[in-house]
C-alpha positions as CSV (number, residue, x, y, z in Angstrom):
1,X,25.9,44.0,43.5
2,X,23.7,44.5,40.7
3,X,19.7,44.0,40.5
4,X,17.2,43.7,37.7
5,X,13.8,43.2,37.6
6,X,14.6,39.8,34.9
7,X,15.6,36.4,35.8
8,X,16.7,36.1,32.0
9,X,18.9,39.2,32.7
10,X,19.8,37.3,35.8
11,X,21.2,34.6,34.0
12,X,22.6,36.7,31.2
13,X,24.9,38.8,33.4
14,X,25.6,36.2,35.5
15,X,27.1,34.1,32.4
16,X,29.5,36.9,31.8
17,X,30.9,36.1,35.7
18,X,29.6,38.5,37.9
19,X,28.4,36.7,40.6
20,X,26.6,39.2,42.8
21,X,23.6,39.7,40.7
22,X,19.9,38.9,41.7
23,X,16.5,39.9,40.6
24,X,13.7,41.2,42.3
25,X,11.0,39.3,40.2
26,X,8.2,42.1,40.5
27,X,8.5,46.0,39.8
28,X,8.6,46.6,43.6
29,X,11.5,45.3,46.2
30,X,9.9,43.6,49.5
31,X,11.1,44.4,52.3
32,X,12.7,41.1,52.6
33,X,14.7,41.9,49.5
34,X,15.7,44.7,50.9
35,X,17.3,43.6,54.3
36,X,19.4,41.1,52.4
37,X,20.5,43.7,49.9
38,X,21.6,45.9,53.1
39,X,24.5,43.6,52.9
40,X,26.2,45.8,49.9
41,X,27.2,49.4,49.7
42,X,27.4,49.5,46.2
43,X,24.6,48.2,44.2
44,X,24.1,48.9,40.2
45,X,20.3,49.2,39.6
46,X,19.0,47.7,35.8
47,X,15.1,48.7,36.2
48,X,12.7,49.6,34.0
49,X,11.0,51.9,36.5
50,X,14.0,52.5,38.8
51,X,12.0,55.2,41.3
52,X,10.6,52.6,43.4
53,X,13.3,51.1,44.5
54,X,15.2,54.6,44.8
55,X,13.7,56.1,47.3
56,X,14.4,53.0,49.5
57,X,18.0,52.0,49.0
58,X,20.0,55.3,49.2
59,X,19.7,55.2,52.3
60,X,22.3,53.1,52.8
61,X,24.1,52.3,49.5
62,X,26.0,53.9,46.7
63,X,23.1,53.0,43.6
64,X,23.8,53.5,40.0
65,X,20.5,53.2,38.1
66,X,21.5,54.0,34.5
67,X,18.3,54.3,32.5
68,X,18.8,50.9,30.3
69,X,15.9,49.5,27.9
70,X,16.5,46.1,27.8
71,X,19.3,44.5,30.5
72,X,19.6,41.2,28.7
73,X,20.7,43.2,25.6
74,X,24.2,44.4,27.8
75,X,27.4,42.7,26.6
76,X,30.3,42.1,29.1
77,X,32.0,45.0,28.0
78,X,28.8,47.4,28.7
79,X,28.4,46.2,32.3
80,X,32.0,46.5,32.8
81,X,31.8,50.3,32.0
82,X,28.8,50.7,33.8
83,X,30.3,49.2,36.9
């Protein structure tokens, strides 16, 4: 799974087929997004401000947050290595 804060990065990554890819819309996750990303044990994290959301989903899920300036920037081939 991989979340961003961006829709446009939303659409961007999901263009280059990965599927499981949402956005949270807002700097903080609710804790509606967060039961239905309890579904995934793996989750890359694209966030501008990444701690928020790190002290909440470690506790159940592998999270990759690398520190990324602009998400809708990544090509394929960045994402892929990041994965």
């Amino acid at each position: 799974m991989i979340v961003t804060v961006s829709p446009f990065a939303v659409a961007r990554i999901h263009s280059f087929g990965y599927t499981d890819v949402v956005g949270l819309i807002m700097p903080n996750m609710t804790e509606a997004q967060e039961n239905l990303l309890k579904r995934y044990y793996h989750i890359l994290l694209f966030h501008p401000q990444p701690q928020n959301v790190l002290t909440r989903l470690p506790k159940w899920a592998y999270v990759k947050a690398p520190l990324i300036d602009d998400p809708e920037k990544l090509t394929k081939d960045d994402i892929t290595i990041l994965f």
